[in-house]
DOROMI-629568 format. One record per residue: residue in one letter; chain; x, y, z of N, C-alpha, C in turn. Coordinates in pm, 1 decimal. Atoms other than C-alpha are relative to their C-alpha. Layout:
@aa->a&ch->A&n_east->X&n_north->Y&n_up->Z&ca_east->X&ca_north->Y&ca_up->Z&c_east->X&c_north->Y&c_up->Z
...
***
This chain:
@aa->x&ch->A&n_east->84.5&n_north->-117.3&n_up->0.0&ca_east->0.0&ca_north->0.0&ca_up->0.0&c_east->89.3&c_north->124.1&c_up->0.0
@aa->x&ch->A&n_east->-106.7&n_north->-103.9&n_up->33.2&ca_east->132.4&ca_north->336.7&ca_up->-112.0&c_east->-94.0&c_north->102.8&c_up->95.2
@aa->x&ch->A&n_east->46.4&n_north->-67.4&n_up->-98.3&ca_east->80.4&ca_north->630.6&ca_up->161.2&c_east->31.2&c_north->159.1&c_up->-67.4
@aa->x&ch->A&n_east->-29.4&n_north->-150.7&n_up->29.1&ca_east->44.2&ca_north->995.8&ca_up->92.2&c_east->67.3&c_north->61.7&c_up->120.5
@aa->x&ch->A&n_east->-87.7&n_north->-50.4&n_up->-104.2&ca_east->276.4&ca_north->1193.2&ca_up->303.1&c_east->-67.3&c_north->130.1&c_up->36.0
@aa->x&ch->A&n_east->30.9&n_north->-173.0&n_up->-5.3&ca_east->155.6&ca_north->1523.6&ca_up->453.9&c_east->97.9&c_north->82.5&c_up->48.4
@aa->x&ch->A&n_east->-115.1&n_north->-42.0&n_up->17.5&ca_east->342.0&ca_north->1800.2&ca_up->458.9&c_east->61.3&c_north->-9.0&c_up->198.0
@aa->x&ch->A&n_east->-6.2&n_north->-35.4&n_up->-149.6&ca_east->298.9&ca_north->1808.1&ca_up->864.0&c_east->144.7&c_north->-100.7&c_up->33.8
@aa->x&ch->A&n_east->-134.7&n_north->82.6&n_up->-20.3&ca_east->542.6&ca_north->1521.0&ca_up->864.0&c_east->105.5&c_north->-26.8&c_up->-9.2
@aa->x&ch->A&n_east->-108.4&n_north->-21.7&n_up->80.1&ca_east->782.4&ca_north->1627.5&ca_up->628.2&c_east->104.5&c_north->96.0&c_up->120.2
@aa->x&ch->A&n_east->-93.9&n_north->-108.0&n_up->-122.1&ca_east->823.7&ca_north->1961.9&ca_up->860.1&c_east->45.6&c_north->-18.5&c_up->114.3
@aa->x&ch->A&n_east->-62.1&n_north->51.9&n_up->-81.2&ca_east->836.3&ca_north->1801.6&ca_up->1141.4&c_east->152.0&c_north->-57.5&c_up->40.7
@aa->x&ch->A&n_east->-98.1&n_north->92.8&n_up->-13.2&ca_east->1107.7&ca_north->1576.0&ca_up->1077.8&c_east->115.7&c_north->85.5&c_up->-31.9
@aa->x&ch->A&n_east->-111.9&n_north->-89.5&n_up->73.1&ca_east->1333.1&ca_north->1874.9&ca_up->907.0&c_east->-4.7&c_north->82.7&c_up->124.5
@aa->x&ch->A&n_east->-22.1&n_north->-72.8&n_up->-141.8&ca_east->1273.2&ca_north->2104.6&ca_up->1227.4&c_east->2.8&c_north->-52.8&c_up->113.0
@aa->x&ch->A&n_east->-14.5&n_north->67.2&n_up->-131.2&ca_east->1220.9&ca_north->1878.0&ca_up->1532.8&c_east->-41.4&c_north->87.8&c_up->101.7
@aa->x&ch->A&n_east->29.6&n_north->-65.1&n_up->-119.0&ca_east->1064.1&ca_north->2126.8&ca_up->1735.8&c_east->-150.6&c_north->-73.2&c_up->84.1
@aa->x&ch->A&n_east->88.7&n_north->62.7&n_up->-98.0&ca_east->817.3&ca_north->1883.9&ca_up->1883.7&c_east->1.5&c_north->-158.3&c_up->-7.6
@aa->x&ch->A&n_east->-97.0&n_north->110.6&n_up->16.0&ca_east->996.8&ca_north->1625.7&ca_up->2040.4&c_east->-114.4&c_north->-177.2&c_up->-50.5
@aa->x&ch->A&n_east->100.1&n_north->109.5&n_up->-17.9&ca_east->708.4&ca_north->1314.6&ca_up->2055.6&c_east->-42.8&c_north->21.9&c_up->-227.4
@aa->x&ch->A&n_east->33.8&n_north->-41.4&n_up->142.9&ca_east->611.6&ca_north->1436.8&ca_up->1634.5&c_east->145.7&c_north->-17.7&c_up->-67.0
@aa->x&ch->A&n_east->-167.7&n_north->-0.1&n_up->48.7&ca_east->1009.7&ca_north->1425.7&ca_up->1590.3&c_east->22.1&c_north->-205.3&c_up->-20.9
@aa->x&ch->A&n_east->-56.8&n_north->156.5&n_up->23.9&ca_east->1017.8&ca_north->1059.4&ca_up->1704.3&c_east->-45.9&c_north->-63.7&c_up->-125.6
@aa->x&ch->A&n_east->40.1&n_north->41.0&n_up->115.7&ca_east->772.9&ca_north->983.6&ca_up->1489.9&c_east->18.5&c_north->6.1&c_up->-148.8
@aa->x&ch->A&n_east->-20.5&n_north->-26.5&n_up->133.4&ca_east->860.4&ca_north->1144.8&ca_up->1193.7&c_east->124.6&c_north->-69.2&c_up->-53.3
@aa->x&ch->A&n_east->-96.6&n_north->85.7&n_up->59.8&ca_east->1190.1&ca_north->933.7&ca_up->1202.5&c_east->-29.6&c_north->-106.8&c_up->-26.5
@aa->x&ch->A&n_east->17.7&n_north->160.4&n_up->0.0&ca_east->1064.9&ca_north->621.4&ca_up->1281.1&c_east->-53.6&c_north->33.2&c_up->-174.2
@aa->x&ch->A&n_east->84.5&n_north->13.4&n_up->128.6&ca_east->836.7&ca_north->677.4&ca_up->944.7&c_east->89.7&c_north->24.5&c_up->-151.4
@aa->x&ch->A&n_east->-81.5&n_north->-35.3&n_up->86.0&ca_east->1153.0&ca_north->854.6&ca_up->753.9&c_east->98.0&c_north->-122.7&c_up->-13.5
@aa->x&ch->A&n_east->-80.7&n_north->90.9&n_up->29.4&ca_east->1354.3&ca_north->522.2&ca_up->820.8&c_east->-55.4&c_north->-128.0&c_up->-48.9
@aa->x&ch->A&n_east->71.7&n_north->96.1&n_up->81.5&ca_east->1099.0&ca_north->304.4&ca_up->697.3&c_east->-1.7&c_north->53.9&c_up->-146.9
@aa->x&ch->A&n_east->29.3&n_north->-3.6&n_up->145.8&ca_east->1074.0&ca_north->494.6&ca_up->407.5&c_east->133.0&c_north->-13.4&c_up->-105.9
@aa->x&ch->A&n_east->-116.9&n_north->-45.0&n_up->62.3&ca_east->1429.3&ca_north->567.0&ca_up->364.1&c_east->42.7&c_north->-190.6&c_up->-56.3
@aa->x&ch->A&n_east->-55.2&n_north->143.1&n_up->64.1&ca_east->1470.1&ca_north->143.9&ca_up->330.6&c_east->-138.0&c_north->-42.6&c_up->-54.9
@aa->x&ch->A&n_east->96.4&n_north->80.8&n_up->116.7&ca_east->1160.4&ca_north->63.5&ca_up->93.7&c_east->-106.4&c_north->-47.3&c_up->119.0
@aa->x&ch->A&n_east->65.6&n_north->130.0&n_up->-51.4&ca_east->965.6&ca_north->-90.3&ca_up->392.2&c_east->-116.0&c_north->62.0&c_up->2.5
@aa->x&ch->A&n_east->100.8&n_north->-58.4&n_up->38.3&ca_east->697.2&ca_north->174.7&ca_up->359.0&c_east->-18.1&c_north->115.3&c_up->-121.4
@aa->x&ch->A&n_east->50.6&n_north->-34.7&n_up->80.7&ca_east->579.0&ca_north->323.6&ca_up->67.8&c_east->-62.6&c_north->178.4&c_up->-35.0
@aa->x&ch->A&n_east->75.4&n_north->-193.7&n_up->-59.0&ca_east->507.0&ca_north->754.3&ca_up->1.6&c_east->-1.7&c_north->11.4&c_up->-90.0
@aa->x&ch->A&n_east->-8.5&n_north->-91.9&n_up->176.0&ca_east->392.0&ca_north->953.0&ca_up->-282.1&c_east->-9.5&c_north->167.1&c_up->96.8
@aa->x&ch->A&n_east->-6.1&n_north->-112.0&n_up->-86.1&ca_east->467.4&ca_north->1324.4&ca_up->-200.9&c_east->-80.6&c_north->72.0&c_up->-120.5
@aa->x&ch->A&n_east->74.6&n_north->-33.5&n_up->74.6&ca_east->200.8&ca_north->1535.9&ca_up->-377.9&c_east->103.2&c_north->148.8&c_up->-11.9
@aa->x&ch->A&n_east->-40.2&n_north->-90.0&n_up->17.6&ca_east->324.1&ca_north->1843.7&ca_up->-545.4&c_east->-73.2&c_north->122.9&c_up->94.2
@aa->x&ch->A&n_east->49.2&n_north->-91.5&n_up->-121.5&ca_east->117.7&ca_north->2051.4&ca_up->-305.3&c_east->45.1&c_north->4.0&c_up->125.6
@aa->x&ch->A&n_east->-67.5&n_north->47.3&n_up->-141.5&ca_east->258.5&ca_north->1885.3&ca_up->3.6&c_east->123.0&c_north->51.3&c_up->-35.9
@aa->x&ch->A&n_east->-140.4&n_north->-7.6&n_up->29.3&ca_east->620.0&ca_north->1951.7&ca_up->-160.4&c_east->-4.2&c_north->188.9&c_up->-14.3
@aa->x&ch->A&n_east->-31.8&n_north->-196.4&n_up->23.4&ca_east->517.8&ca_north->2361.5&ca_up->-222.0&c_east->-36.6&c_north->38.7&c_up->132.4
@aa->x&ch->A&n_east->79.3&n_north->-68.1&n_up->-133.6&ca_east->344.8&ca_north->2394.3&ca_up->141.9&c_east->141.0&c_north->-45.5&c_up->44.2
@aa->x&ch->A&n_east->-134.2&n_north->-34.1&n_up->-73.4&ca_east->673.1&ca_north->2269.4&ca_up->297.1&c_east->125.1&c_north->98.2&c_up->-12.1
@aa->x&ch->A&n_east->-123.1&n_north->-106.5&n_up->25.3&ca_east->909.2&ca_north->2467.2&ca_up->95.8&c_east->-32.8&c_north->172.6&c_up->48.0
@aa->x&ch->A&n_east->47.7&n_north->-124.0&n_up->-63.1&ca_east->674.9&ca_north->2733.0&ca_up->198.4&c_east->-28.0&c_north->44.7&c_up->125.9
@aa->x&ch->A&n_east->-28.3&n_north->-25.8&n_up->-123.1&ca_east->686.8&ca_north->2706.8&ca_up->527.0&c_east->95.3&c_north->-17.4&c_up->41.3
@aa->x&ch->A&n_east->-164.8&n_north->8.2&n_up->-31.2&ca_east->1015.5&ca_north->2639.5&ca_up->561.7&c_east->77.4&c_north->116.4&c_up->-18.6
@aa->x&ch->A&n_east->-98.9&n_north->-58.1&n_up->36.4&ca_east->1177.0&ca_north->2890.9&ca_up->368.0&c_east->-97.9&c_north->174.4&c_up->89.9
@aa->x&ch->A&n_east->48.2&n_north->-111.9&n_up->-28.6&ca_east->888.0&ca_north->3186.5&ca_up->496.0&c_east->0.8&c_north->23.2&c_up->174.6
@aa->x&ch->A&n_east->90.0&n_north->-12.0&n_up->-189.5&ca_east->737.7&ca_north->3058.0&ca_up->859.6&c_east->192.6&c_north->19.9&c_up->71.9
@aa->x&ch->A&n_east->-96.0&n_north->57.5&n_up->-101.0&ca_east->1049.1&ca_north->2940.2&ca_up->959.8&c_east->147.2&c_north->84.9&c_up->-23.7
@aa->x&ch->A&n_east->-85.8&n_north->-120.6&n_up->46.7&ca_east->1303.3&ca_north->3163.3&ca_up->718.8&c_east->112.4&c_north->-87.9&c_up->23.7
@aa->x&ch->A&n_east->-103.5&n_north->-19.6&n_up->1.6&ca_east->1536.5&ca_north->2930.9&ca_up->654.7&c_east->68.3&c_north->-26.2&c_up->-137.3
@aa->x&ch->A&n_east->-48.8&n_north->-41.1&n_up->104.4&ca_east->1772.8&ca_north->2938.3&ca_up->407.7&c_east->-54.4&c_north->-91.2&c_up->-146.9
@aa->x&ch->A&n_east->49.9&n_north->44.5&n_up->108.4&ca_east->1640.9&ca_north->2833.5&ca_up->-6.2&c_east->62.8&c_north->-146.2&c_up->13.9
@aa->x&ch->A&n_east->-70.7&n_north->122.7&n_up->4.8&ca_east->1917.1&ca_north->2622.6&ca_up->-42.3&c_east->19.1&c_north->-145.2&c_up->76.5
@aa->x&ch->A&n_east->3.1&n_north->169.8&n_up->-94.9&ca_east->1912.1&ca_north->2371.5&ca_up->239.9&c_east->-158.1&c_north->16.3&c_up->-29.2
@aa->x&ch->A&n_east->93.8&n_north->58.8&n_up->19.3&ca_east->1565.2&ca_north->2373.5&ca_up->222.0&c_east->-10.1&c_north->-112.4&c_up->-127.6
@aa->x&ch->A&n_east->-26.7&n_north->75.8&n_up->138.8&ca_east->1603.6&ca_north->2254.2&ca_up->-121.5&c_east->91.7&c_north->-163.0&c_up->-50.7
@aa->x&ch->A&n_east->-76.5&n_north->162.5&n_up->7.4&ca_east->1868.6&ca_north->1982.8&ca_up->-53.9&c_east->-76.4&c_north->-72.0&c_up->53.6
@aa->x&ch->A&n_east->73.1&n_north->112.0&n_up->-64.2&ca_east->1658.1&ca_north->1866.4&ca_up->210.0&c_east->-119.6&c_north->-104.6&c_up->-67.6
@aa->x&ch->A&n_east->117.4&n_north->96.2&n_up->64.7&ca_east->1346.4&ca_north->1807.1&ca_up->-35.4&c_east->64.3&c_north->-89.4&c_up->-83.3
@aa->x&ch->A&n_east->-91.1&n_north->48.1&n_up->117.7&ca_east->1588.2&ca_north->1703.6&ca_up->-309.0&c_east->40.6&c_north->-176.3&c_up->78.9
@aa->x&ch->A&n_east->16.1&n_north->142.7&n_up->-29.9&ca_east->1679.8&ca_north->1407.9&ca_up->-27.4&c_east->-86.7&c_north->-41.9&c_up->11.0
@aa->x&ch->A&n_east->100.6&n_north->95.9&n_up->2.6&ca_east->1381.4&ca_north->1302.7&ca_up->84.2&c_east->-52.1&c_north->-67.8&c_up->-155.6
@aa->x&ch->A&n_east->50.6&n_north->38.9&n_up->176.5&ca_east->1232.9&ca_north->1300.4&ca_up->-300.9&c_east->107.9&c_north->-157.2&c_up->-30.3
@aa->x&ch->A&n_east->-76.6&n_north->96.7&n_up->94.9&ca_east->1549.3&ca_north->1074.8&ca_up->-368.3&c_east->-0.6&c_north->-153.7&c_up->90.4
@aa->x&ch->A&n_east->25.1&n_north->135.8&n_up->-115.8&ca_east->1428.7&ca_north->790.8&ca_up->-58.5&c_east->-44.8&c_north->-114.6&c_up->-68.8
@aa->x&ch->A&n_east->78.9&n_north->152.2&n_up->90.9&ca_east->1362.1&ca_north->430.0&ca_up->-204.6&c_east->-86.9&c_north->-14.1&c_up->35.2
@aa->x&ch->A&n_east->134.0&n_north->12.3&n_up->-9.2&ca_east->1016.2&ca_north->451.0&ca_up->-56.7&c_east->-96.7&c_north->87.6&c_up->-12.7
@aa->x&ch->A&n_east->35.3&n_north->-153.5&n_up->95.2&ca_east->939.2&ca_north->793.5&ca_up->-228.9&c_east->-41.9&c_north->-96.9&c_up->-152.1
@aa->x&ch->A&n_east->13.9&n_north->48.8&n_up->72.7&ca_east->756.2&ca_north->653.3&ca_up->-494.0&c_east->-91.7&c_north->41.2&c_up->-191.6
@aa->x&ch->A&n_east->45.0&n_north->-84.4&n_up->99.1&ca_east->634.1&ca_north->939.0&ca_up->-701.8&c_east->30.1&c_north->-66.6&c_up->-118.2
@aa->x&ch->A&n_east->-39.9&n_north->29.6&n_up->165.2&ca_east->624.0&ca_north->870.3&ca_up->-1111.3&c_east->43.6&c_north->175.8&c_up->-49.2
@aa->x&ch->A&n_east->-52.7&n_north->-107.1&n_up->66.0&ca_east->694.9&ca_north->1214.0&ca_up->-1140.6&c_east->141.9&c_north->78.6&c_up->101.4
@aa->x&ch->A&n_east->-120.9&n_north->11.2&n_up->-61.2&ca_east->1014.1&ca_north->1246.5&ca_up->-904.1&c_east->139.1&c_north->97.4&c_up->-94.8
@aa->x&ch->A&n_east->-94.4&n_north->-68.4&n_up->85.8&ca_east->1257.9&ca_north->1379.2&ca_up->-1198.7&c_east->-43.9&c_north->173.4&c_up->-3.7
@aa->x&ch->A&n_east->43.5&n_north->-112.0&n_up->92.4&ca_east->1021.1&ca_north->1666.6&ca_up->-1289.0&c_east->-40.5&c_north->80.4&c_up->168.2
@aa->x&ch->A&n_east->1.4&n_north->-121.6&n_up->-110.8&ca_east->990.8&ca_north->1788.3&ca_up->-881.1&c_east->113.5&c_north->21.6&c_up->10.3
@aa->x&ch->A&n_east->-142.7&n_north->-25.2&n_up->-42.6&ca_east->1383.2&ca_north->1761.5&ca_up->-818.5&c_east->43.2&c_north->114.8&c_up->-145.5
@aa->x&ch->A&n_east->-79.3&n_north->-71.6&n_up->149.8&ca_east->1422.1&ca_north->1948.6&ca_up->-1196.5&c_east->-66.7&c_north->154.3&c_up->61.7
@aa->x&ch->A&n_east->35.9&n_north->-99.7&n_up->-38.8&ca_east->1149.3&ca_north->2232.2&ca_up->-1015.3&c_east->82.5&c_north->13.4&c_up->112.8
@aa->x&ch->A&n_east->-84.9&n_north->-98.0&n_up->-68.8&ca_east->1358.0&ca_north->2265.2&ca_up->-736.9&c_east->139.3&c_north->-5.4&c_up->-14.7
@aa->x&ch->A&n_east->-138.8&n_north->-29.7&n_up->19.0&ca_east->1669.6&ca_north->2285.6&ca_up->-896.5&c_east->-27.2&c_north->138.8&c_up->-98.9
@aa->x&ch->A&n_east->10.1&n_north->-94.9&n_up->55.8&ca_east->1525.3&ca_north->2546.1&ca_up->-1117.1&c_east->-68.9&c_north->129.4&c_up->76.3
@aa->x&ch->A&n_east->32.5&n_north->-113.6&n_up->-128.4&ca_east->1399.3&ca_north->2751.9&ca_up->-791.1&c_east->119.1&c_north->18.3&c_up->2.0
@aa->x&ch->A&n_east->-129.0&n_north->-11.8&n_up->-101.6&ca_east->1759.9&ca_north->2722.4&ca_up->-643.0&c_east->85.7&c_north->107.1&c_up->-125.4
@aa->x&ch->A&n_east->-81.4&n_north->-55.5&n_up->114.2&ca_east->1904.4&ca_north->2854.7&ca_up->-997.4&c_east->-35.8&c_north->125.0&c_up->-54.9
@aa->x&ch->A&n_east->53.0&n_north->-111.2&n_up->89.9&ca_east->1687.2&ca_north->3063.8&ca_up->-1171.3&c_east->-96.7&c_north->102.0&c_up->95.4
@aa->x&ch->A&n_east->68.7&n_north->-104.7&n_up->-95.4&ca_east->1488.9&ca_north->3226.7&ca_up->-847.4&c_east->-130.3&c_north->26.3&c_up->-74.5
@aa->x&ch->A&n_east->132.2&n_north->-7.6&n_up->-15.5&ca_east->1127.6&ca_north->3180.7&ca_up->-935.1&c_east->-58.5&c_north->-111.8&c_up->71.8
@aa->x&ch->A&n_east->78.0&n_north->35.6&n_up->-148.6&ca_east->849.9&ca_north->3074.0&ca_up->-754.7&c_east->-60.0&c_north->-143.4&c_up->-63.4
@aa->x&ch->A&n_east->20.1&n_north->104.6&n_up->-14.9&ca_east->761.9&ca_north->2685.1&ca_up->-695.1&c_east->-75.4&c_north->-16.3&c_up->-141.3
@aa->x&ch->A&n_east->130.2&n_north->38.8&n_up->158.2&ca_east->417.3&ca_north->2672.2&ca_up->-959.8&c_east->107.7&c_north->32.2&c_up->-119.6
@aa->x&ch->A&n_east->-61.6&n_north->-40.7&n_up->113.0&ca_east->629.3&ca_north->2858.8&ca_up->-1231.4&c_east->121.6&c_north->-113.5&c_up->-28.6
@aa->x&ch->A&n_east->-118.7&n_north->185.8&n_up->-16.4&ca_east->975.7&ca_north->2563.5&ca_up->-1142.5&c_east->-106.6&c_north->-101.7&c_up->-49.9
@aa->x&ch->A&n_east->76.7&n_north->119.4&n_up->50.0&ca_east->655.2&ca_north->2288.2&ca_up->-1195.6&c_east->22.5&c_north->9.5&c_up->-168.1
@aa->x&ch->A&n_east->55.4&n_north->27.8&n_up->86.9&ca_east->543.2&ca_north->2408.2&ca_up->-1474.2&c_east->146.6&c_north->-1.7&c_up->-153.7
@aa->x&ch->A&n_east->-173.1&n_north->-16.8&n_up->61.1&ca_east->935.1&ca_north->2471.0&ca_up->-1656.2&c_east->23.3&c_north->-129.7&c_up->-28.6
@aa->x&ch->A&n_east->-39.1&n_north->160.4&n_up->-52.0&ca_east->1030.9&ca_north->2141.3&ca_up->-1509.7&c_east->-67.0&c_north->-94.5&c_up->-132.8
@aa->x&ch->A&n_east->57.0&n_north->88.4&n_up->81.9&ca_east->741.5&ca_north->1944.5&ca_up->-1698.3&c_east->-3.3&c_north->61.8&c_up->-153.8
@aa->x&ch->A&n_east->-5.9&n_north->-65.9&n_up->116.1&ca_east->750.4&ca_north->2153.2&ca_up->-2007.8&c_east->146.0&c_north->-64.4&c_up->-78.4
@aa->x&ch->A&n_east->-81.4&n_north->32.8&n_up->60.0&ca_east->1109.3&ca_north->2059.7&ca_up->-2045.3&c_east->52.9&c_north->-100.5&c_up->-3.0
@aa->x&ch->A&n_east->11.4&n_north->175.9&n_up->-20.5&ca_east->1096.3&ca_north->1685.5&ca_up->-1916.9&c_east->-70.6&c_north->-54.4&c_up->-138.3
@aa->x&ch->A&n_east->135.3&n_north->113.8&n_up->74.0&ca_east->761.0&ca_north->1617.5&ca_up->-2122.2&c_east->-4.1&c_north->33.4&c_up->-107.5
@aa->x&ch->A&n_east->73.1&n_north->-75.1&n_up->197.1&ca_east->761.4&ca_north->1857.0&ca_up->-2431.9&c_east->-88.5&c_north->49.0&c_up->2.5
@aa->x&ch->A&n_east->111.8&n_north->-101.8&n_up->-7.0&ca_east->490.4&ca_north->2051.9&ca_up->-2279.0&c_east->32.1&c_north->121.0&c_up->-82.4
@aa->x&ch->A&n_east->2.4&n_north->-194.9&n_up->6.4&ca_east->445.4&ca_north->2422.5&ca_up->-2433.3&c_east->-71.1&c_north->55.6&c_up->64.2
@aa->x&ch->A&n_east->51.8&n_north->-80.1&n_up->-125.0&ca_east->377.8&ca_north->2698.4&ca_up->-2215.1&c_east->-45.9&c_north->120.6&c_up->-47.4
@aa->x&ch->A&n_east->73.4&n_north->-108.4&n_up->60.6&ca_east->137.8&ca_north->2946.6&ca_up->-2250.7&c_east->-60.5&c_north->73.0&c_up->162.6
@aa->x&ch->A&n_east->6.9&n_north->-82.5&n_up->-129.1&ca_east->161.4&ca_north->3241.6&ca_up->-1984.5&c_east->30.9&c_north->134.7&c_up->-33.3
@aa->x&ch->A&n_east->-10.6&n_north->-123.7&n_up->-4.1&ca_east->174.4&ca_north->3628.3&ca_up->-1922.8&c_east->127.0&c_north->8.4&c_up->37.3
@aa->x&ch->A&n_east->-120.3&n_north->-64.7&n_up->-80.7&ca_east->485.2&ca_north->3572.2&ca_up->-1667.1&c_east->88.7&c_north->17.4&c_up->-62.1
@aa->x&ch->A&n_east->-131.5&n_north->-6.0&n_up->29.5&ca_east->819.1&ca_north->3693.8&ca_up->-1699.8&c_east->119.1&c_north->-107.1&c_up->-12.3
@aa->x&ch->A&n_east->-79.6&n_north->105.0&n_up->-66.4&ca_east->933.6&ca_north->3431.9&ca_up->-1514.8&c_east->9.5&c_north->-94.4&c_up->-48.5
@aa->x&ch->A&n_east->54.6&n_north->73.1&n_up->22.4&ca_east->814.9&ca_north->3183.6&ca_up->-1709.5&c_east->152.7&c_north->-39.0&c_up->-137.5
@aa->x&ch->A&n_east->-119.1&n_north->-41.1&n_up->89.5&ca_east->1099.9&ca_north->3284.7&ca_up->-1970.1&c_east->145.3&c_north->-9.3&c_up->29.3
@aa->x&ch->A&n_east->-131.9&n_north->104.3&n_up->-60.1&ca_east->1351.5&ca_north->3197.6&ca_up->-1725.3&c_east->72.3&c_north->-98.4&c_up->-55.2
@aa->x&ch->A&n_east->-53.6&n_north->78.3&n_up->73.0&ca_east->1374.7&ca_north->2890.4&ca_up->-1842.8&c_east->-25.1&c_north->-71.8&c_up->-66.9
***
């Protein structure tokens, strides 16, 4: 059985400020980290953490970014689209736009999408 992750668990486990939610979030990160349980991380769950991470909590892009970049890369991370979130946040960390605009880049230049938008940003890359 494949489990959706929420983001509550993600943050948890990256801040540890509540110790009993901390244990847990390892125990669940070392099952996942060896295959023995199963996660799909929804692209919503993956923009609410980076967004509370990098705003609530203020901390820096870049580790936030490695951090998702590991989890994403866990053998019980089981996303089908895995290439095309690590390609959006490598194109946050690079090109400095915002999460939706990285998605939609990402799959455009994975899938052969064309993009049809007003932004600037969008032209990035």
């Amino acid at each position: 059985m494949v489990y959706l992750l929420d983001a509550n668990v993600i943050i948890r486990f990256l801040i540890g400020d509540n110790e009993e939610f901390l244990t847990q979030s390892i125990a669940i990160f070392k099952n996942i980290e060896n295959a023995s349980l199963e996660v799909e991380i929804l692209e919503s769950v993956l923009m609410e953490v980076f967004f509370v991470l990098t705003k609530f909590y203020q901390l820096p892009k870049e580790e936030v970014i490695n951090d998702l970049k590991a989890i994403l890369a866990l053998n019980g991370v089981v996303n089908s689209n895995k290439a095309i979130l690590i390609e959006a946040l490598t194109l946050i960390e690079h090109k400095n736009i915002d999460f939706v605009d990285a998605l939609i880049c990402a799959k455009s230049k994975l899938q052969g999408y064309k993009k049809l938008s007003f932004d600037k940003d969008l032209k990035k890359c």
